[in-house]
RODO-2510 file (C-alpha; in nm, 4 decimals, decimal comma):
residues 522
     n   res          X          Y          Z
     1     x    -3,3899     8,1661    -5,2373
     2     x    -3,2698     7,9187    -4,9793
     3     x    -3,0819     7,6364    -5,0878
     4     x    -3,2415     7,3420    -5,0628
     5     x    -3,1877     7,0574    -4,7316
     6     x    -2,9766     6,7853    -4,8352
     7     x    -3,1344     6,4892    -4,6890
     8     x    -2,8521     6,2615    -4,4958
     9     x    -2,7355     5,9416    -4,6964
    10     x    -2,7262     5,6263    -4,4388
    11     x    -2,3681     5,4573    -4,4433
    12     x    -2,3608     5,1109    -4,5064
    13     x    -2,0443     4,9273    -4,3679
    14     x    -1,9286     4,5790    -4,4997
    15     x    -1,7223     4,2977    -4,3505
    16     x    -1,6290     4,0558    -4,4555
    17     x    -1,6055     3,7452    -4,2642
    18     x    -1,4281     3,4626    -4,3953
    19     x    -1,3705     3,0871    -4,2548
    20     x    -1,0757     3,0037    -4,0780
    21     x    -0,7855     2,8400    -4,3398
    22     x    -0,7435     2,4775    -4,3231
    23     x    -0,4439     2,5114    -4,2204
    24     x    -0,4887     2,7082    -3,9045
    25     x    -0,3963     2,5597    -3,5718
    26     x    -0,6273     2,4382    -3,2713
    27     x    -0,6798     2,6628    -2,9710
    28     x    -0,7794     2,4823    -2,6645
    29     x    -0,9716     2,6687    -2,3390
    30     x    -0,6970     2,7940    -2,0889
    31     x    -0,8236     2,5871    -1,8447
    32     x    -1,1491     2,3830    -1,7169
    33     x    -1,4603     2,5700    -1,7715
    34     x    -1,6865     2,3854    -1,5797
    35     x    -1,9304     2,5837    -1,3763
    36     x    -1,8974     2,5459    -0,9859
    37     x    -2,2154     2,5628    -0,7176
    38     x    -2,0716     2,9200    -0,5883
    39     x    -1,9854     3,0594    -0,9519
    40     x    -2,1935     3,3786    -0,8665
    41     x    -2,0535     3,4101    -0,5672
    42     x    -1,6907     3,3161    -0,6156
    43     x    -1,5633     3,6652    -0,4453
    44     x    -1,6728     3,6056    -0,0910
    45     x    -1,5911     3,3559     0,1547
    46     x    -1,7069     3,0058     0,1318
    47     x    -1,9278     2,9051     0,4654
    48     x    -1,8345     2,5352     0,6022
    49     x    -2,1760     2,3113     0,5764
    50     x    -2,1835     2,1959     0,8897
    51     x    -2,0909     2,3168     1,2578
    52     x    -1,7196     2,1949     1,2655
    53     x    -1,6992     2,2915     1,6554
    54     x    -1,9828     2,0159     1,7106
    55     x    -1,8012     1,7623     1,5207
    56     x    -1,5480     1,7896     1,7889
    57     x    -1,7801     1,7741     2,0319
    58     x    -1,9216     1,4282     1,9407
    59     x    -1,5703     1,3006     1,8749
    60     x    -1,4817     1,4137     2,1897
    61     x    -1,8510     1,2470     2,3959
    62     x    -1,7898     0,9514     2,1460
    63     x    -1,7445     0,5910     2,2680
    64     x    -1,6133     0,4598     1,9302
    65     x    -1,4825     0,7855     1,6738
    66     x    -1,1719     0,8304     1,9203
    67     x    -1,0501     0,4252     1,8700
    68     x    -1,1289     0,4879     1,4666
    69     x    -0,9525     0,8067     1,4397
    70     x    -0,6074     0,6301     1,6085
    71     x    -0,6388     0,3844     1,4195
    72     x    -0,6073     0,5627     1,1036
    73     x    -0,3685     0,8095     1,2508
    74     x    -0,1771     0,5105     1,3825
    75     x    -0,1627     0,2601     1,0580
    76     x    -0,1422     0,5186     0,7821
    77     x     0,1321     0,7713     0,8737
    78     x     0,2511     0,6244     1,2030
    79     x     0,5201     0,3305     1,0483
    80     x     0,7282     0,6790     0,9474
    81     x     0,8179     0,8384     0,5991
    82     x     1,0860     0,7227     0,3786
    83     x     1,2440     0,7678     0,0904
    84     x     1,3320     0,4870    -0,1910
    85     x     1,4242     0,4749    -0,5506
    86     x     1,1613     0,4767    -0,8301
    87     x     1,3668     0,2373    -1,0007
    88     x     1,5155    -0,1090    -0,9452
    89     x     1,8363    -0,0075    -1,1472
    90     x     2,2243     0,0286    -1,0475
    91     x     2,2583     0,3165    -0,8044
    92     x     2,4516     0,5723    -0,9607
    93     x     2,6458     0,9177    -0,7804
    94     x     2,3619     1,1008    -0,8775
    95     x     2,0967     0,9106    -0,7457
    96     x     2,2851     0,8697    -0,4442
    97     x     2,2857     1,2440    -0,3700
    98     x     1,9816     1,2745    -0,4852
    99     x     1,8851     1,0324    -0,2100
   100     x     2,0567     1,2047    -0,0037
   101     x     1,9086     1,5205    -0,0317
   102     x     1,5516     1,4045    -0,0567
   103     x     1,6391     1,2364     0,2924
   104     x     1,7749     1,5570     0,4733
   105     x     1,4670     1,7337     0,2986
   106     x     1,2022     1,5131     0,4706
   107     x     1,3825     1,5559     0,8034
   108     x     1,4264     1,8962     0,8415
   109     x     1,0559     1,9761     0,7025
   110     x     0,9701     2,0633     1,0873
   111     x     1,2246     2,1117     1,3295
   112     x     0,9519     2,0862     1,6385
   113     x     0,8546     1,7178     1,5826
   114     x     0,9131     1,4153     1,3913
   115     x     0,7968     1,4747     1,0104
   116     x     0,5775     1,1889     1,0679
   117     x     0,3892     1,3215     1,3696
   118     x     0,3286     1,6408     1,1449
   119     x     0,0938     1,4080     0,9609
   120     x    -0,0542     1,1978     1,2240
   121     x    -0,1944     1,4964     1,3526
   122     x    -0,3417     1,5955     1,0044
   123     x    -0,4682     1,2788     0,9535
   124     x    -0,6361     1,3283     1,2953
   125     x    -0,7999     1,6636     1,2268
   126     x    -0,9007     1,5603     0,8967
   127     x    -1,0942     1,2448     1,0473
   128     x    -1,2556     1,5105     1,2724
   129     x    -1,3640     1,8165     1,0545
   130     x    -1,3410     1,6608     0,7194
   131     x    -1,0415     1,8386     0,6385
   132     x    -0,7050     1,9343     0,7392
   133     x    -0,4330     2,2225     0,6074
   134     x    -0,0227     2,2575     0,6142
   135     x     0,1243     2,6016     0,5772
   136     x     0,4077     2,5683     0,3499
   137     x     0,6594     2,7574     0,4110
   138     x     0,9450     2,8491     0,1217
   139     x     1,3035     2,9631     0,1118
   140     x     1,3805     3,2635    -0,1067
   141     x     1,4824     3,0143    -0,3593
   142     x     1,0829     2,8852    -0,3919
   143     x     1,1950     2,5733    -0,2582
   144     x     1,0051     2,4679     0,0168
   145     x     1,2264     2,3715     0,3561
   146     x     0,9110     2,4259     0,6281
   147     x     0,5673     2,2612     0,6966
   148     x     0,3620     2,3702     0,9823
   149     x     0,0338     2,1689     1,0733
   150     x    -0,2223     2,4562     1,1158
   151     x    -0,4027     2,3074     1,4523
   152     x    -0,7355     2,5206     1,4759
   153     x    -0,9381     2,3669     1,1140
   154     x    -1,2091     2,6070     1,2052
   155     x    -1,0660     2,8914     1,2336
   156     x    -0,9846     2,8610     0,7953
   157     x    -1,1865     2,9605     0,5419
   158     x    -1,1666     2,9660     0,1568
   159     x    -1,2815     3,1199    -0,1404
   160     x    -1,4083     2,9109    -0,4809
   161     x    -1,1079     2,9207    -0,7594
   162     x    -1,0992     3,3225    -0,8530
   163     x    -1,0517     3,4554    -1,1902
   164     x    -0,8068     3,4875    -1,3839
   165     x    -0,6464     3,1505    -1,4342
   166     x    -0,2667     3,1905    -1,3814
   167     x     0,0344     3,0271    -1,5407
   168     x     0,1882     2,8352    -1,2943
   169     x     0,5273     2,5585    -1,3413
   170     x     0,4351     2,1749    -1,2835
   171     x     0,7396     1,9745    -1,3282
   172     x     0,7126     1,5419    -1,4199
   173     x     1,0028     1,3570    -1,4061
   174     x     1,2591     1,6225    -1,4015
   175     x     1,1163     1,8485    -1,6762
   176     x     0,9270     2,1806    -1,6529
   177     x     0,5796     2,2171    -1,8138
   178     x     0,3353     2,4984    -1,7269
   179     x    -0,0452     2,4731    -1,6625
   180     x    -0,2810     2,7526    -1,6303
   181     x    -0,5363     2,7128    -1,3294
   182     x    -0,7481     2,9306    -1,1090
   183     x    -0,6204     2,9240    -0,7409
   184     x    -0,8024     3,0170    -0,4323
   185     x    -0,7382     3,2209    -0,1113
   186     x    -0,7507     3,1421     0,2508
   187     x    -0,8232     3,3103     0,5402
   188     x    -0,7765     3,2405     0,9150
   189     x    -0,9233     3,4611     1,1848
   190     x    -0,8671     3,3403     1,5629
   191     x    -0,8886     3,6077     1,8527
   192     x    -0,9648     3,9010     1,6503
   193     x    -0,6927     3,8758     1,3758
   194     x    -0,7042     3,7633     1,0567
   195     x    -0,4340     3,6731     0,8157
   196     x    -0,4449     3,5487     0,4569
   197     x    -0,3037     3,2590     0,2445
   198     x    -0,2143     3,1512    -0,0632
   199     x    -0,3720     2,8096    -0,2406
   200     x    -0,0573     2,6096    -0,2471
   201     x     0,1363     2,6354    -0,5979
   202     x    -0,0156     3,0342    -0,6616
   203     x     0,3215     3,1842    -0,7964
   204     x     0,1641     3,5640    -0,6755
   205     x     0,2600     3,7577    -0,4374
   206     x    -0,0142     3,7905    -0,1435
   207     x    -0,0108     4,0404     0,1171
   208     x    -0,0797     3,7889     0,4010
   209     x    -0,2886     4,1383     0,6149
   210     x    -0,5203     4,1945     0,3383
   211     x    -0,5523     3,9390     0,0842
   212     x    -0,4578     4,0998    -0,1755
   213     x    -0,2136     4,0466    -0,4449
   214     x     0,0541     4,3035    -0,5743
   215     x     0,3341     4,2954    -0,8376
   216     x     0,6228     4,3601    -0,5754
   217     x     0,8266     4,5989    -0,3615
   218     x     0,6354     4,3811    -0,0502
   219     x     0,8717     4,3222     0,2605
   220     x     0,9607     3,9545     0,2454
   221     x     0,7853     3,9786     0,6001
   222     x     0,4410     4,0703     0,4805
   223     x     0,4349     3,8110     0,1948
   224     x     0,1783     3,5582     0,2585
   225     x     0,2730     3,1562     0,3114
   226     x     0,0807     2,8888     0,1003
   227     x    -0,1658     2,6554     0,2286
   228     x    -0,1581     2,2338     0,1401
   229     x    -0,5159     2,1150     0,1860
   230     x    -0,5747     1,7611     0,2745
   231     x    -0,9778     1,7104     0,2163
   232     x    -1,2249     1,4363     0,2445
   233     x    -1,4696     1,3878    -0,0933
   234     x    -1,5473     1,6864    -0,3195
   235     x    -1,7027     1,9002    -0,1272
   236     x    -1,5746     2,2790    -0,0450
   237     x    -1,4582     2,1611     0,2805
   238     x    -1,4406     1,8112     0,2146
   239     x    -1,6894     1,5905     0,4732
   240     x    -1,5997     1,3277     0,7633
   241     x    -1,6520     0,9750     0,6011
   242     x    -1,8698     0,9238     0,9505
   243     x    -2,1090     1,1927     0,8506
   244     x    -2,4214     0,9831     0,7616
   245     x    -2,3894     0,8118     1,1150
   246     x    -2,4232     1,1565     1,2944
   247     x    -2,7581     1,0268     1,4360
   248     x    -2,6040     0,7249     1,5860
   249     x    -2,3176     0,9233     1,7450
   250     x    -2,5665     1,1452     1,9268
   251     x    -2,7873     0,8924     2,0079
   252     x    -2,5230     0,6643     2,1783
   253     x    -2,4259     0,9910     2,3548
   254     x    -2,7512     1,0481     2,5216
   255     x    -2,8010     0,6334     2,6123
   256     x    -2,4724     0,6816     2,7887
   257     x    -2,6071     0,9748     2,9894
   258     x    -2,9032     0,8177     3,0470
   259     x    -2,7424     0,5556     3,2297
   260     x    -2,5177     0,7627     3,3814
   261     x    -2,7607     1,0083     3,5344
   262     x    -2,9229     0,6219     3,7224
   263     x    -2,6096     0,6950     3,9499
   264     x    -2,6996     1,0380     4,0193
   265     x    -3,0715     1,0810     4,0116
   266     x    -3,2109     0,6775     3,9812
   267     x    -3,4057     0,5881     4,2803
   268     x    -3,2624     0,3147     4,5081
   269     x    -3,5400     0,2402     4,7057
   270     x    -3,5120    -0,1367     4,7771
   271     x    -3,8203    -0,2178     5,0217
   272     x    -4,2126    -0,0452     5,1070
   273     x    -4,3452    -0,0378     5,4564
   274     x    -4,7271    -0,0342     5,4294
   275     x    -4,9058     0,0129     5,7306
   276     x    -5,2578    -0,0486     5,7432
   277     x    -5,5373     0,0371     5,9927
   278     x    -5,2942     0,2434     6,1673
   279     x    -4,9920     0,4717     6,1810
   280     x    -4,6295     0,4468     6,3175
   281     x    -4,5311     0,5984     6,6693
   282     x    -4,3395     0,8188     6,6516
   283     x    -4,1077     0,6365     6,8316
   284     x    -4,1040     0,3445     6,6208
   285     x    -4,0711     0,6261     6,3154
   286     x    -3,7345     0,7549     6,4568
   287     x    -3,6139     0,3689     6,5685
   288     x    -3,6794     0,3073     6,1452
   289     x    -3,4556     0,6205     6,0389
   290     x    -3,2137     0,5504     6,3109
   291     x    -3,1799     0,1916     6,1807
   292     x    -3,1476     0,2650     5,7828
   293     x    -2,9018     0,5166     5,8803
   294     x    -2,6609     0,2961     6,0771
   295     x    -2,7268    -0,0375     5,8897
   296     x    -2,3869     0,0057     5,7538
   297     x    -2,0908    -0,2235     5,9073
   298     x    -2,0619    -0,4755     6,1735
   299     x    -2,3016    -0,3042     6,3726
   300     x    -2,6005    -0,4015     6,1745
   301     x    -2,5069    -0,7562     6,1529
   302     x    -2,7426    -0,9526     6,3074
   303     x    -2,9641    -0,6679     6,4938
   304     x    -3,3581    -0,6743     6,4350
   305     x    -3,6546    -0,3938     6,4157
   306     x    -3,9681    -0,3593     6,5745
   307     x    -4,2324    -0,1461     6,4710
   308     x    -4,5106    -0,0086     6,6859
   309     x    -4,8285     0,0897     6,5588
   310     x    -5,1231     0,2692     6,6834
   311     x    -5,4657     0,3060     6,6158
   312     x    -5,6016     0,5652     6,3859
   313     x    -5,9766     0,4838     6,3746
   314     x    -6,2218     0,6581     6,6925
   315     x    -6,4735     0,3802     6,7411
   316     x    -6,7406     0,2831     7,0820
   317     x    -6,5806     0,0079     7,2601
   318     x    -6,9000    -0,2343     7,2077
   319     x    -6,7861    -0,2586     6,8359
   320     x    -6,5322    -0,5154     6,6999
   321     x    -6,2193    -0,3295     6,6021
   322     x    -5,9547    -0,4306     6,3470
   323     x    -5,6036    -0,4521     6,4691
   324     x    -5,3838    -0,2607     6,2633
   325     x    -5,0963    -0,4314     6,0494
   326     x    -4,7431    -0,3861     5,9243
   327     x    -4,6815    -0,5416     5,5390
   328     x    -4,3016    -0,4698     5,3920
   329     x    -4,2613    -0,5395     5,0339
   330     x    -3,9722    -0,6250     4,8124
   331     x    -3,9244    -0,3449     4,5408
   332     x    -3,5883    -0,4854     4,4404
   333     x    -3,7521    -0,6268     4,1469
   334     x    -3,8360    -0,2883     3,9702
   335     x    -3,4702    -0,1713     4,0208
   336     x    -3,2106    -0,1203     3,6872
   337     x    -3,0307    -0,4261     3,6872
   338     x    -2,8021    -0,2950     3,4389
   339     x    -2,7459    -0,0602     3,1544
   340     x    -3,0404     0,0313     2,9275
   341     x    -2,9658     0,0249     2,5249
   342     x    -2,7070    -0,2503     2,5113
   343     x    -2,8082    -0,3709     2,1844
   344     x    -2,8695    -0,0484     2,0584
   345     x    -2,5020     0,1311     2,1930
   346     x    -2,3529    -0,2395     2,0492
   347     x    -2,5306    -0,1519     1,6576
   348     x    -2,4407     0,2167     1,6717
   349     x    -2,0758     0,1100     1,7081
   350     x    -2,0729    -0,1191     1,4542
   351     x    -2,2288     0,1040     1,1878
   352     x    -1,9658     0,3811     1,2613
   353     x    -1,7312     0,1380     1,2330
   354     x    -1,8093     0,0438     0,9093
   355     x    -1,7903     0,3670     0,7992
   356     x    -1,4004     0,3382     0,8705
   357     x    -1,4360    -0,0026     0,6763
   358     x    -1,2832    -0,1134     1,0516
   359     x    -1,2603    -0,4477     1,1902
   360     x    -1,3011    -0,5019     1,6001
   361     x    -0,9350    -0,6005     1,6079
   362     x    -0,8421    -0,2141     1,5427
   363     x    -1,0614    -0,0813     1,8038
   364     x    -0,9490    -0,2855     2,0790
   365     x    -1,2677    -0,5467     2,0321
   366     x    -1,0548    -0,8680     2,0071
   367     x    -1,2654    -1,1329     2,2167
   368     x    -1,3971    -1,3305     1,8484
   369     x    -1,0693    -1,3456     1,6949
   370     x    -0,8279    -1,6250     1,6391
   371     x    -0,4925    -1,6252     1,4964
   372     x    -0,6516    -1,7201     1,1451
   373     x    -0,9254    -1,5139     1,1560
   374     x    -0,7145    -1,1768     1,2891
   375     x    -0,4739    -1,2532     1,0467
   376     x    -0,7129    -1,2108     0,7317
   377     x    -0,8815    -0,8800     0,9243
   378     x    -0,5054    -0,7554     0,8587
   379     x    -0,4612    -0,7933     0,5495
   380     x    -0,7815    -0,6954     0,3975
   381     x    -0,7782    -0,2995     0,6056
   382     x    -0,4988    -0,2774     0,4977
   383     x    -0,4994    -0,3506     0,1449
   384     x    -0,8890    -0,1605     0,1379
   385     x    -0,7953     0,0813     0,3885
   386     x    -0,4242     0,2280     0,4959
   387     x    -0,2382     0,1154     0,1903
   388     x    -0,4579     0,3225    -0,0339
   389     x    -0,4638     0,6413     0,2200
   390     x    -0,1111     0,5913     0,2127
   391     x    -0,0530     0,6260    -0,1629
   392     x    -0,2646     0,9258    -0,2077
   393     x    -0,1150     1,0803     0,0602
   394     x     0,2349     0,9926    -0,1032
   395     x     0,0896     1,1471    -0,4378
   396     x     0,0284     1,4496    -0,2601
   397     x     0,3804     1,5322    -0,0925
   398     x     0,6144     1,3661    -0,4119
   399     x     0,3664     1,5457    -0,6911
   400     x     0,2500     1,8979    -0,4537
   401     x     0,4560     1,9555    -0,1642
   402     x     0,8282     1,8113    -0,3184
   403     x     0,7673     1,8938    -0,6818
   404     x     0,9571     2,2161    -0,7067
   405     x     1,2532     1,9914    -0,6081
   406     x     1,2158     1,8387    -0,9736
   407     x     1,3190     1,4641    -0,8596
   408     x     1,4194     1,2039    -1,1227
   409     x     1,4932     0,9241    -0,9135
   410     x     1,3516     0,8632    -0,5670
   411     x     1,0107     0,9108    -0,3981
   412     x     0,9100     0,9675    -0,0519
   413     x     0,6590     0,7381     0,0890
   414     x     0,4755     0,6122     0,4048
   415     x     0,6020     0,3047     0,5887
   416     x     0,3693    -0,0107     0,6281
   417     x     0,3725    -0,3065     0,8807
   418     x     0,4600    -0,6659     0,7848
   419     x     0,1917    -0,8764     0,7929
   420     x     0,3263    -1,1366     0,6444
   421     x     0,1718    -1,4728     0,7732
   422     x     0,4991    -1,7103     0,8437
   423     x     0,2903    -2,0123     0,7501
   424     x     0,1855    -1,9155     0,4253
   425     x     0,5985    -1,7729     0,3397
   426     x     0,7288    -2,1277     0,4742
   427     x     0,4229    -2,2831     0,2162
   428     x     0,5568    -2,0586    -0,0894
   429     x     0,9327    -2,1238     0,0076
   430     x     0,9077    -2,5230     0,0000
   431     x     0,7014    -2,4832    -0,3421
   432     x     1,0044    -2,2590    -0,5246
   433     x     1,2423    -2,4497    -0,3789
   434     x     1,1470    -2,7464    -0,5239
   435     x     1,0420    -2,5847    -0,8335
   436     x     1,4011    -2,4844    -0,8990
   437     x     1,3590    -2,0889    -0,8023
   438     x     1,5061    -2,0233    -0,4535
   439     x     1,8861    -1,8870    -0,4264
   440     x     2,1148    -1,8986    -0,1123
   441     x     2,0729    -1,5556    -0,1497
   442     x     1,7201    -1,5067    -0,1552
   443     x     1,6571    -1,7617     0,1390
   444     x     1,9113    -1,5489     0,3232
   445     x     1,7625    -1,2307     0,2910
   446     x     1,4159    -1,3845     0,3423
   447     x     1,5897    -1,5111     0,6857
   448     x     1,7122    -1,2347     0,7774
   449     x     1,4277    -1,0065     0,7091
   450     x     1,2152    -1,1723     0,9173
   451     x     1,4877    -1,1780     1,2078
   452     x     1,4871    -0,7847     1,1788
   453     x     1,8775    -0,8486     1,0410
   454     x     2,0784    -0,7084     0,7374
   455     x     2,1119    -0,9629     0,5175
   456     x     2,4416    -0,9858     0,3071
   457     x     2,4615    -1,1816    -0,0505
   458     x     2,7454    -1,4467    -0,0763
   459     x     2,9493    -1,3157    -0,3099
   460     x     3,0737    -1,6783    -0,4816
   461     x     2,8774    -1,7532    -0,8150
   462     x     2,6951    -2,0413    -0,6301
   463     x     2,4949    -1,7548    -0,3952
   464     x     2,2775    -1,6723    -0,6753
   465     x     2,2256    -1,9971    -0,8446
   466     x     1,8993    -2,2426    -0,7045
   467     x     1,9694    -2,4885    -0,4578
   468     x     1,8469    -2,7717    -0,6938
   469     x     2,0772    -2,6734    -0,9609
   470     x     2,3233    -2,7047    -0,7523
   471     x     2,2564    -2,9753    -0,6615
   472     x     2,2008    -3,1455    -0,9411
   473     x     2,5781    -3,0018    -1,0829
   474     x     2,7543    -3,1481    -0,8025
   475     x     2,8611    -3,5171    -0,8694
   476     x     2,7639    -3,7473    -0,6304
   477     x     3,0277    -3,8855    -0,4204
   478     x     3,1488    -4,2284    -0,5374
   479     x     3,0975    -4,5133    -0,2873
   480     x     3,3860    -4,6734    -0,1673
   481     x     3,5234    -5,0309    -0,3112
   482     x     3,4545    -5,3600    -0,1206
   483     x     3,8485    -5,3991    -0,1155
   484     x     3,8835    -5,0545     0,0032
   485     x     3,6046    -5,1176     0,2798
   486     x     3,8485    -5,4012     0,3630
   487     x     4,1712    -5,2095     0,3841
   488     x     3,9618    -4,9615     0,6149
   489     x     3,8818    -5,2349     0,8719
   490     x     4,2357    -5,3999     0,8795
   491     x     4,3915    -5,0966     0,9760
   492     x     4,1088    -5,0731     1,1976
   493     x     4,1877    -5,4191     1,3830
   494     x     4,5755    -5,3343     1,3491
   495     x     4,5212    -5,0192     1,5454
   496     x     4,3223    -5,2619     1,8098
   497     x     4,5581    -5,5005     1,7747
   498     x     4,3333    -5,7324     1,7132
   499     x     4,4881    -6,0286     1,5404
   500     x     4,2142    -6,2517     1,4995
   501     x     3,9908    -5,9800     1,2915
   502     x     4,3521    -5,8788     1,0979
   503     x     4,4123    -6,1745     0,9611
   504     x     4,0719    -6,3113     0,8658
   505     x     4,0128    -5,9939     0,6936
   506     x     4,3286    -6,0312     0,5115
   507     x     4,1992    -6,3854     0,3629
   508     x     3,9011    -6,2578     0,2636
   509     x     4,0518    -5,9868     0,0814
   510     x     4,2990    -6,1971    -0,1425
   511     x     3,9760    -6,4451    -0,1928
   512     x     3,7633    -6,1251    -0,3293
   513     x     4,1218    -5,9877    -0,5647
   514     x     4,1567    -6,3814    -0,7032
   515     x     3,7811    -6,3920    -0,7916
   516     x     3,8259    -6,0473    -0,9562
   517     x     4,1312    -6,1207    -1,1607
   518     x     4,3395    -5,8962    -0,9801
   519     x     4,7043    -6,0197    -0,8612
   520     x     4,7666    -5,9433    -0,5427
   521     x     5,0562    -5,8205    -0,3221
   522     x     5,0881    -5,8640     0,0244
***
């Protein structure tokens, strides 16, 4: 007999799953989570949104975007870069070399141009295409000791922040901390080659003719350089602050040419011969062309035209026949007087220039100003405009660029111009004066400040103490005695030998003495 089939017994597994202890610690995310616009396709290359070569274009056919663009490239970076202590304290050897070195850094960051030009012409590119890029170049240290300003913004593309995030060293105020965060890669291709970047801050190796990254054993040669983006907005590629007066732009482009093509193409035509009941001769045709060909000169001066006509019309003798006539009319009238679309070029240049928040002053449109009224243009650009481009451009080379150097003490920062309005400083001086509050030393440096002169503090304990104090410390000079006033004009009149005056002011002496109680000697 066969044995009988076992039938198969299911298993049944158990777990167990059991909350976390109170005790356990918090985990936060490694870094943001937030979803981006190209999450599902963060592995290719990020298009640009619009056609940066025609931005160019219309900078380039523009009446009004080249005056903004200087003027931002001008204010903001063009004063010059310097460095200055975080920290109003007593200046110790280390900060002083730490000065020091933060000075030689900023000058030697390209050896081509002034380190200030370097970002005038970022600050140009990114008013053009919306964005601008530095290739950061490091020493085998990590510092970095080169910036180059890459000038074709095209020619770069990017890719959305790739997985996985990486650990990468942030250091504030001097001490090391580390951050995870997902970095991105850049790519440039110009002429047929391409070569790859690094997102500024990604501690990986790239190899810069592939993309890729590898652990090491790369020639130092073949390691790819970092990339500094400087972008307008949020978007990918950032986005000129003039984009939403693109229309404008183009349209003033096109009155322009419209005006210009009157030169070419417009039809000068100043005058209509109309003949009637007849046609020219042909000799009085050729006298006409003759005449508006040579009416140039002195030779035309004063020289007159007659016109023959002849009859067209075949008619028997025995009828009455019209004589033909000659009528010239004026067509000056009809003739462009001058340009078309004034109003409309004069809006369209306002509008973009309130989309650099620009007065007229800064664009070389200076006929409604007055010394008041320029004055107060100044100082509201540039506490709206430069002064805050400034700072976050300051953010971004002491906190990016500089931040491997692990500074305690000084910053680097952009240079401003002094607008300050001599009338209102003279108003504020009288005012702390008289309130008590103005040193010899501050009015000196004040002085000498606005003479363009170093100023150096007296170094007696009166230099820092307010004029009023002082002078309300000092005793007042006692006036001299009547008899003393007296003694003063005798030897007066003795060294004039003058007698009469001597002795008369001798009496009147001893009278004033005996009516004071005083004994006197003579």
């Amino acid at each position: 007999m066969s044995e009988p089939v076992k039938k198969a017994v299911p298993q049944v597994s158990v777990k167990i799953i059991a909350s976390a202890p109170a005790s356990a610690p918090v985990v936060k995310a490694e870094g943001p989570t937030a979803l981006t616009d190209n999450v599902t396709n963060a592995s290719y290359w990020l298009n640009h949104p619009v056609h940066l070569e025609g931005l160019r274009e219309m900078v380039n056919h523009s009446t009004i975007l080249p005056q903004c663009i200087r003027a931002y490239k001008n204010n903001i970076a063009g004063f010059g870069i310097g460095v200055r202590y975080i920290d109003d304290i007593e200046e110790t050897g280390e900060m002083k070399a730490e000065y020091t070195t933060a000075e030689g850094i900023i000058d030697l960051l390209n050896l081509d141009m002034d380190t200030k030009e370097v970002f005038e012409d970022l600050i140009e590119s990114r008013e053009i295409y919306g964005n601008a890029y530095l290739e950061v170049v490091r020493s085998i240290k990590g510092e970095v000791v080169q910036v180059e300003f890459i000038k074709d913004t095209p020619t770069i593309k990017k890719t959305s922040p790739l997985e996985p995030a990486v650990e990468a060293v942030y250091c504030y105020k001097g001490t090391k901390m580390k951050r995870r965060k997902k970095f991105c890669k850049y790519q440039q291709q110009k002429n047929g080659k391409t070569v790859y970047f690094r997102e500024f801050g990604d501690p990986r190796i790239m190899d810069l003719r592939s993309g890729e990254y590898v652990e090491k054993g790369l020639e130092l040669p073949y390691q790819a350089n970092e990339i500094l983006e400087f972008a307008i907005g949020t978007d990918d590629y950032g986005m000129v602050r003039w984009i939403g007066q693109i229309l404008n732009v183009d349209g003033s482009r096109k009155a322009e040419n419209l005006n210009n093509n009157y030169f070419v193409n417009g039809r000068h035509t100043p005058l209509m011969i109309v003949v009637k009941g007849g046609s020219l001769s042909d000799e009085s045709y050729t006298k006409l062309q003759s005449y508006m060909d040579g009416i140039r000169g002195e030779a035309g001066q004063h020289a007159f035209l007659l016109l023959e006509v002849e009859d067209t019309e075949n008619k028997a003798a025995f009828e009455d026949a019209k004589q033909p006539s000659v009528e010239i009319k004026d067509m000056a009238s009809i003739l462009q007087k001058d340009e078309l679309f004034q109003d409309y070029l004069d809006n369209s240049r306002r509008k973009v220039q309130s989309s650099f928040q620009l007065p007229d002053l800064y664009v070389g449109y200076t006929t409604d100003f007055n010394r008041a009224t320029a004055q107060t243009a100044m100082e509201v650009t540039e506490k709206q405009v430069f002064q805050p481009e400034r700072k976050s451009l300051a953010w971004l080379i002491n906190n990016k660029l500089l931040n491997g150097y692990r500074f305690k003490y000084v910053e680097v920062y952009f240079k401003e111009p002094d607008i300050t309005n001599p009338d209102d400083l003279t108003k504020i001086l009288n005012i702390t004066e008289r309130a008590g509050g103005l040193t010899p030393n501050a009015a000196k440096e004040l002085t000498c400040k606005s003479l363009g002169m170093v100023s150096e503090n007296y170094e007696e304990e009166w230099g820092d103490i307010p004029l009023v104090v002082s002078k309300a410390q000092t005793p007042a000079a006692a006036s001299p005695s009547v008899p003393e006033q007296l003694d003063s004009a005798i030897k007066k009149a003795v060294a004039r030998k003058d007698e009469d005056v001597m002795c008369v002011m001798k009496e009147v002496k001893k009278l004033l003495l005996k009516m004071g109680g005083e004994k006197v000697a003579m």
